[in-house]
C-alpha positions as CSV (number, residue, x, y, z in Angstrom):
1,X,7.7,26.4,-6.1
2,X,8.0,24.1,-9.2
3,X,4.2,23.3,-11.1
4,X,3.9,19.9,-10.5
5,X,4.6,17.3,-13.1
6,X,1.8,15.9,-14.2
7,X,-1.8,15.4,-13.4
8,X,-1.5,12.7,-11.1
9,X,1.7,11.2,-10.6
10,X,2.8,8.8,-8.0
11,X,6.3,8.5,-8.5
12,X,7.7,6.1,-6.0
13,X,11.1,6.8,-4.8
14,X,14.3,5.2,-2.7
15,X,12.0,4.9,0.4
16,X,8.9,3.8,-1.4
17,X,8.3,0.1,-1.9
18,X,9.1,0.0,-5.5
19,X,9.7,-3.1,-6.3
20,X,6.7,-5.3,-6.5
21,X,4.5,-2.3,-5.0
22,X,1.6,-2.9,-7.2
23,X,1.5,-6.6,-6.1
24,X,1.9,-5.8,-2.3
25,X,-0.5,-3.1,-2.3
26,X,-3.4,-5.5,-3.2
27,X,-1.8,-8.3,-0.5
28,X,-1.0,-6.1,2.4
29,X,-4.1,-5.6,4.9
30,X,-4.3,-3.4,7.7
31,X,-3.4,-5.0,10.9
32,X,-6.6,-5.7,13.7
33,X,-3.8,-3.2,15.6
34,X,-2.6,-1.1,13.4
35,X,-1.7,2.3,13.8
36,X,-3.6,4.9,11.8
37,X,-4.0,8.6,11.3
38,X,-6.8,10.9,9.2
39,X,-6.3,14.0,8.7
40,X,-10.3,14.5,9.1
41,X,-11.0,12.2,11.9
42,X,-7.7,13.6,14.1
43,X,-8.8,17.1,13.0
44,X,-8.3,19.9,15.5
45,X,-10.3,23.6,16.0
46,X,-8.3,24.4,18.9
47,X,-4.4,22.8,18.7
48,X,-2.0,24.0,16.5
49,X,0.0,21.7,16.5
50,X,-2.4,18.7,16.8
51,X,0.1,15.8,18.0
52,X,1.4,14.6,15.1
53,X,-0.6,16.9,12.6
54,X,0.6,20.6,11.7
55,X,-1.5,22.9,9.9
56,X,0.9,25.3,8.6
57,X,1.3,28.5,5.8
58,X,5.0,27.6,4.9
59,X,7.1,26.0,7.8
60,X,4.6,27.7,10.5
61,X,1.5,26.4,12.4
62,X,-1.2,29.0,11.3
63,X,-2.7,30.6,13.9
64,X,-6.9,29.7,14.5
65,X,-9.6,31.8,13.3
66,X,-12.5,30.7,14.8
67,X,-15.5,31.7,12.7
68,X,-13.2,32.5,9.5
69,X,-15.3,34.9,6.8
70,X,-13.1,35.9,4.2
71,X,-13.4,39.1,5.9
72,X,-17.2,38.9,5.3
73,X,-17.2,37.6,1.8
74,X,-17.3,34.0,2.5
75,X,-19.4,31.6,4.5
76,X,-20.7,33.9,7.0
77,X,-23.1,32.9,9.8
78,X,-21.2,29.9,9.7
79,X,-19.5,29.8,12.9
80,X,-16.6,28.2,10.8
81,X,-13.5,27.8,12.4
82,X,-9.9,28.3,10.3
83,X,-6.5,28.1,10.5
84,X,-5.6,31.3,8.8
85,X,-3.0,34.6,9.8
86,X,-6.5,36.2,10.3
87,X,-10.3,37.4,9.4
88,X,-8.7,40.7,8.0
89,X,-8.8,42.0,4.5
90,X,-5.9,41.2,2.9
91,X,-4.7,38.8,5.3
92,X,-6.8,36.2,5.6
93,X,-5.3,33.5,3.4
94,X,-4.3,31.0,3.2
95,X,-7.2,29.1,5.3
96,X,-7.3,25.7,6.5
97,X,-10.7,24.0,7.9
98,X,-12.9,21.4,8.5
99,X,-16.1,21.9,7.0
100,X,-19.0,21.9,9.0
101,X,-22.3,21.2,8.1
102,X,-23.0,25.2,7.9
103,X,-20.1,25.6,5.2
104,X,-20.6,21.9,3.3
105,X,-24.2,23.2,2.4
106,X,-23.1,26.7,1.5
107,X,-23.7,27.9,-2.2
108,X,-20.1,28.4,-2.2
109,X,-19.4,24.7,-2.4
110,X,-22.4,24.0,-4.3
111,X,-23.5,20.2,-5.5
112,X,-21.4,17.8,-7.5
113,X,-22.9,18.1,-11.1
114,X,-22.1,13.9,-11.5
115,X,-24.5,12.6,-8.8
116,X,-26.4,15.6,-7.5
117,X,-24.6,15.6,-4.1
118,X,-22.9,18.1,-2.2
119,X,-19.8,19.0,-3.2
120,X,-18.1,19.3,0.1
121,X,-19.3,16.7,2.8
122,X,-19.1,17.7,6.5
123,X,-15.8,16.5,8.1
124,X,-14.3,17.1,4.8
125,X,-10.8,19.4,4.8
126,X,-11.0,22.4,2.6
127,X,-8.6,25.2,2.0
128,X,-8.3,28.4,0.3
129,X,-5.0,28.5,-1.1
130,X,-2.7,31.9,-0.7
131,X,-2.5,34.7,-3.5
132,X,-1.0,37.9,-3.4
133,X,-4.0,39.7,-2.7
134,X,-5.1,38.5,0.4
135,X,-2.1,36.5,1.7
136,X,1.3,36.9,1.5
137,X,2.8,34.2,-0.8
138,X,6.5,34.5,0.4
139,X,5.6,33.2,3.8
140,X,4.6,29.8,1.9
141,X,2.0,27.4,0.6
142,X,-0.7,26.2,2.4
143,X,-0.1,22.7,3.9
144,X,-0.6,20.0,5.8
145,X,2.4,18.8,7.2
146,X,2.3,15.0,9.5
147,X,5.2,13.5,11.6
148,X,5.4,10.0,12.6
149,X,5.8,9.7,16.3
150,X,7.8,7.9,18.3
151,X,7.1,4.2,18.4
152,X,5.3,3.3,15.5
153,X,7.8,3.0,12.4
154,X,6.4,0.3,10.3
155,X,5.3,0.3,6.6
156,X,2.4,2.4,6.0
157,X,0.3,3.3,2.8
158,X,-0.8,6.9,2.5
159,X,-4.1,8.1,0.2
160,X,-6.1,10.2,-0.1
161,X,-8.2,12.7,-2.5
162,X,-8.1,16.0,-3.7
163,X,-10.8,18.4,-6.0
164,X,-12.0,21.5,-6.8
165,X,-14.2,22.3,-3.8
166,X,-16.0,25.0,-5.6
167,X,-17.3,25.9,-9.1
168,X,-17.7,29.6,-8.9
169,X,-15.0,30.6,-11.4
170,X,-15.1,27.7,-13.4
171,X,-11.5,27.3,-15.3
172,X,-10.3,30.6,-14.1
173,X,-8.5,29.8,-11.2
174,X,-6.6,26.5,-11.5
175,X,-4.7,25.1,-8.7
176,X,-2.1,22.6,-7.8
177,X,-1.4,19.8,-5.4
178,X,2.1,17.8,-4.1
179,X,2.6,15.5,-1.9
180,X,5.6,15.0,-0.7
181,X,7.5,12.3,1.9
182,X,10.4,13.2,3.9
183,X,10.4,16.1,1.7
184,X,10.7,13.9,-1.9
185,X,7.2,15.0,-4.3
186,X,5.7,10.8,-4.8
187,X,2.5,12.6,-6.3
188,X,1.2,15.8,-7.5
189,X,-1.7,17.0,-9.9
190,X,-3.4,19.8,-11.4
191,X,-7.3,21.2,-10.8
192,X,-8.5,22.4,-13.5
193,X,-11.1,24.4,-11.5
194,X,-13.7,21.8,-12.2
195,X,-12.9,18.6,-10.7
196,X,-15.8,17.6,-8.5
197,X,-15.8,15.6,-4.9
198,X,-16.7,12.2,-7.1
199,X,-14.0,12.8,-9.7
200,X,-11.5,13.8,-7.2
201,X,-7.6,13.5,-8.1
202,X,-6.6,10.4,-5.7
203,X,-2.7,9.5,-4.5
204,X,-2.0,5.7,-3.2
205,X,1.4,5.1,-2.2
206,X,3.3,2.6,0.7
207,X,6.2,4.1,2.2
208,X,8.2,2.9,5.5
209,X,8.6,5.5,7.9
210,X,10.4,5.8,10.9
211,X,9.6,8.3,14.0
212,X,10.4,11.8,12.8
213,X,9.6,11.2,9.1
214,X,7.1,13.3,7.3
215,X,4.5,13.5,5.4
216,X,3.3,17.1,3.5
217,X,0.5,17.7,1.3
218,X,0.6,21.2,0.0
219,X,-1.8,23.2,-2.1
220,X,-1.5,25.9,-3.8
221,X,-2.6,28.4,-6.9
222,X,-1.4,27.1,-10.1
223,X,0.8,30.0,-11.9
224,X,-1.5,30.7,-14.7
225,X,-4.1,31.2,-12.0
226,X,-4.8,34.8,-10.5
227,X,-6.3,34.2,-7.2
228,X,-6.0,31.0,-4.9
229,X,-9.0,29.4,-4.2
230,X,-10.9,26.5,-2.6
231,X,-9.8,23.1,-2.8
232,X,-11.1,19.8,-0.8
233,X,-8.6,17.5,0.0
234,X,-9.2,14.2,2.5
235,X,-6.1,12.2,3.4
236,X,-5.3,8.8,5.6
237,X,-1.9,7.2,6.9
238,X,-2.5,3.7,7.8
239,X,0.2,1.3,9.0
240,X,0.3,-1.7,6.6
241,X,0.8,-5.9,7.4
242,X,3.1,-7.1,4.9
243,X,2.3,-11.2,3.8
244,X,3.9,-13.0,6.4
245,X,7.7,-14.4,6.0
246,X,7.1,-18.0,3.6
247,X,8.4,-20.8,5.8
248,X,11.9,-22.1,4.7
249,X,11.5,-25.5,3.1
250,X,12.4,-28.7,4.4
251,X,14.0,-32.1,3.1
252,X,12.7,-35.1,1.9
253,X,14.4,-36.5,5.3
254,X,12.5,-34.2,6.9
255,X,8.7,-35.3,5.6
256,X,10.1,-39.0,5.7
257,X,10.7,-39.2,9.5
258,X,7.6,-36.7,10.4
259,X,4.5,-38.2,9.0
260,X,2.8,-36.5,11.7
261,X,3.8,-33.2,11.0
262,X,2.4,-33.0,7.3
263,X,0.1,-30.1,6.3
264,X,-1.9,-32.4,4.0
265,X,-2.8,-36.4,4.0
266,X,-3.0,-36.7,0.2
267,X,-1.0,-35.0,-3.4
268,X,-1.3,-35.5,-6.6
269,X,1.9,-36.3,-8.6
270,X,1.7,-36.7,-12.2
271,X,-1.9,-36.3,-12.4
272,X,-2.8,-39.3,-9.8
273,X,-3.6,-38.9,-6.3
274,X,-1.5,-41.0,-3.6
275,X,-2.5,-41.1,0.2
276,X,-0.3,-40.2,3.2
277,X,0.6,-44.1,3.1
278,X,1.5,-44.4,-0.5
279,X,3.5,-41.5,-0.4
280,X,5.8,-42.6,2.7
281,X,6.1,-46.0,1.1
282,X,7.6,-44.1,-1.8
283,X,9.6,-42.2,0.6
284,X,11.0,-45.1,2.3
285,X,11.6,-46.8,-1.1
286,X,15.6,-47.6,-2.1
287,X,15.3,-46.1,-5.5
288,X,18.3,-48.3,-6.8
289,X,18.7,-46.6,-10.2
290,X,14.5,-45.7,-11.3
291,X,14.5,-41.7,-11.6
292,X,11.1,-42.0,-11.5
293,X,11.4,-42.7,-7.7
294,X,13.9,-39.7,-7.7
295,X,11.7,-37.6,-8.9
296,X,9.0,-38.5,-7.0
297,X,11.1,-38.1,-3.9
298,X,11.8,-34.7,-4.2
299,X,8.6,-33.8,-5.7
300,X,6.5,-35.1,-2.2
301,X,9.2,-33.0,-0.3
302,X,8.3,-29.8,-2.6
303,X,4.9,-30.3,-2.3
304,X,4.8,-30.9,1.4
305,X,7.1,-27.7,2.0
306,X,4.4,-25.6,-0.8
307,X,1.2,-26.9,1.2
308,X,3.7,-25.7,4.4
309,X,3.9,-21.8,3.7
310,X,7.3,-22.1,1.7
311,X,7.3,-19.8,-1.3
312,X,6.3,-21.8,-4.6
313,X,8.1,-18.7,-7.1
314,X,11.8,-20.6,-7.1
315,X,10.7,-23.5,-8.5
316,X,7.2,-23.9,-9.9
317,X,8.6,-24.4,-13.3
318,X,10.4,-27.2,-11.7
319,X,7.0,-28.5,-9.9
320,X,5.5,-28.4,-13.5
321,X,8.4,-30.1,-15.1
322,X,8.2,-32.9,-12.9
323,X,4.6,-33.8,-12.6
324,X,4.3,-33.3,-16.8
325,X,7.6,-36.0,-16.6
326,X,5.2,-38.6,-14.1
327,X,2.4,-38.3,-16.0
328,X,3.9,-39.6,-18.8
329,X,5.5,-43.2,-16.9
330,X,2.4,-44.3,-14.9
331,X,2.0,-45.1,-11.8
332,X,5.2,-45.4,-9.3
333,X,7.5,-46.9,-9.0
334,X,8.0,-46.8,-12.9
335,X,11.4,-48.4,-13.1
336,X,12.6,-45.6,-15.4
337,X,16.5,-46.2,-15.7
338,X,18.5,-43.0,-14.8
339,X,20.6,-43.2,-18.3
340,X,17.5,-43.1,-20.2
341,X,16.7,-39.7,-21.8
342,X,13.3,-39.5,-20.4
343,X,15.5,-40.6,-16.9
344,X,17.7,-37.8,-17.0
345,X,15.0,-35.5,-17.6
346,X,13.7,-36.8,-14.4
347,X,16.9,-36.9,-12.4
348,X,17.6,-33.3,-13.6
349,X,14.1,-31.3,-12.5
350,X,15.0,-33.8,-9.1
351,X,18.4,-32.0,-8.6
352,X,16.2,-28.5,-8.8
353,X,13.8,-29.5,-6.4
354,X,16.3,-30.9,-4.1
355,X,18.1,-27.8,-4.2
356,X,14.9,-26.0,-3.1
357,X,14.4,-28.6,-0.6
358,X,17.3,-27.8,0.8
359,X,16.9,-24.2,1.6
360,X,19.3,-23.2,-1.8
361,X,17.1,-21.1,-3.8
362,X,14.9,-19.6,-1.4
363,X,16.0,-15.8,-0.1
364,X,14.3,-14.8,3.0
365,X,11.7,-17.4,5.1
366,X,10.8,-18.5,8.3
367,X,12.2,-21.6,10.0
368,X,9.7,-24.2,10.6
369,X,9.7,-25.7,14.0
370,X,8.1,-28.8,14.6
371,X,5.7,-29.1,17.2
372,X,6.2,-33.4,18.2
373,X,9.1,-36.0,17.9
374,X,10.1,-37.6,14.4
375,X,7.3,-40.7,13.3
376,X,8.3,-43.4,14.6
């Protein structure tokens, strides 16, 4: 296997939400019924494989150990379970476990020299990476391999941690981690040998998956290391809410005839506030030639279809134009003729936000249904 690039790269591909990930990462929230997985919390010491969790050397599900030694050179008297090819000298790697509170306070693991805390935390996953010596490399890497099942595609954010899990050779035995989505590396890094539990490596990346899809985190000596060794890793696969669809926006015909249906009873155009009533007089207004009544047409109907759920992006420049080009007139109606310069400023930002009005410039929304009849 290739040394991964980097120390920690996230390197989101086709099938990761590239485009505007970094903004939709901070708006999605998990759903109140969202599907999740942990690699800790779904943890298994007696199925291999653990529904949709594999704990595998290569392509197959390692056999369980269950109190795993090193053949007596690690962590005995701790009752620790393992998924490893054995307990047996030179086969006994590579070892996948959950710590329990025996190993977590072993001198093995040690304490975390940046806040004086253990190291390894029960519940947390820890393996001893393959090396020629006590494994056999050619069978594979240690991993951890998940499969979506059936039934719950959807968009999902995957993250987790990954560190040093013990100090005892210092820098002499480096080793590496990938992860990898339907079998494409998004992330990878480099341990150094002394990357404690609170400066852990971390990997953050949204991906939509369907049943059967996977996810694989592998680990694994670096190649200017000579032994594997122990390394913590914690990981979660949490199905994500994207915002909801914006609402499509609606005409000015629309807001005139349903006075009952508006999501606010006052906006301010130009810098002055109307009321519901003002602003359906100037709604029912003939504008018979004063752009200013144009304007202010269309710029109710954008508001209104804003304070709806319609997505302001297409045309806040427009929004701006037009309450900077009211501000300026006064009050309305301010009998601005539509040959004027300052009227054909006005009549031109009204052609844009008619156009939005009108559903033109919007790409993907909702369809607003009104819940009552038109206003009489």
């Amino acid at each position: 296997m290739k040394r991964p690039l980097g120390k920690i790269g996230a390197a989101f591909l086709a099938f990761v939400l590239a485009t505007g990930a970094a903004t939709r990462a901070q708006a999605q929230t998990a759903s109140a019924t969202s599907v999740s997985f942990s690699l800790s919390g779904d943890w298994s010491n007696t199925t291999n494989p653990n529904g949709p969790w594999s704990y595998n050397q290569g392509s197959t599900p390692l056999p369980l150990v269950p109190d795993w030694t090193a053949a007596g050179s690690a962590l005995v008297g701790c009752s620790q379970p393992a998924w490893a090819p054995s307990d047996f000298s030179g086969n006994f790697l590579p070892a996948l476990m959950n710590a329990n509170s025996c190993s977590a306070n072993n001198f093995l693991f040690g304490t975390d020299p940046n806040n004086g805390l253990a190291n390894v935390m029960p519940g947390d996953i820890v393996t001893h990476t393959v090396d020629g010596s006590n494994g056999n490399p050619a069978s594979g890497v240690a991993n951890f391999l998940f499969t979506l099942p059936s039934g719950d595609d959807g968009q999902y954010e995957i993250s987790g941690s990954v560190w040093d899990a013990s100090f005892l050779f210092g820098t002499g035995r480096p080793q590496d981690w990938v992860l990898l989505v339907n079998g494409v590396q998004v992330a990878s890094g480099f341990l150094s040998g002394i990357v404690s539990r609170s400066q852990a490596e971390t990997f953050d990346v949204f991906a939509d998956l369907t049943a059967g899809n996977t996810v694989d985190l592998e680990l694994f000596e670096d190649p200017s290391s000579p032994f594997g060794f122990f390394v913590g890793a914690n990981m979660n696969i949490t199905e994500v809410t994207p915002p909801p669809t914006p609402t499509c926006p609606l005409s000015q015909g629309f807001w005139k005839n349903h006075g009952s249906q508006w999501p606010v009873t006052s906006l301010t155009l130009g810098g002055r506030v109307y009321t519901q009533s003002q602003l359906l007089t100037i709604l029912q207004m003939q504008p018979l030639g004063d752009a200013s009544v144009i304007l202010a047409d269309q710029l109710i109907s954008t508001k209104l279809d804003i304070a709806n759920g319609s997505d302001p992006a297409p045309v806040s420049a427009a929004v701006a134009a037009g309450d900077s080009e009211l501000a300026a007139v006064g009050p309305l109606p301010a009998g601005i003729k539509t040959n004027a310069a300052t009227g054909q400023a006005m009549t031109a930002t009204a052609a844009t936000l008619d156009s939005y009005n009108n559903d033109q410039l919007t790409q993907t929304c909702t369809a607003f249904k009104p819940s009552g009849p038109a206003s009489p």
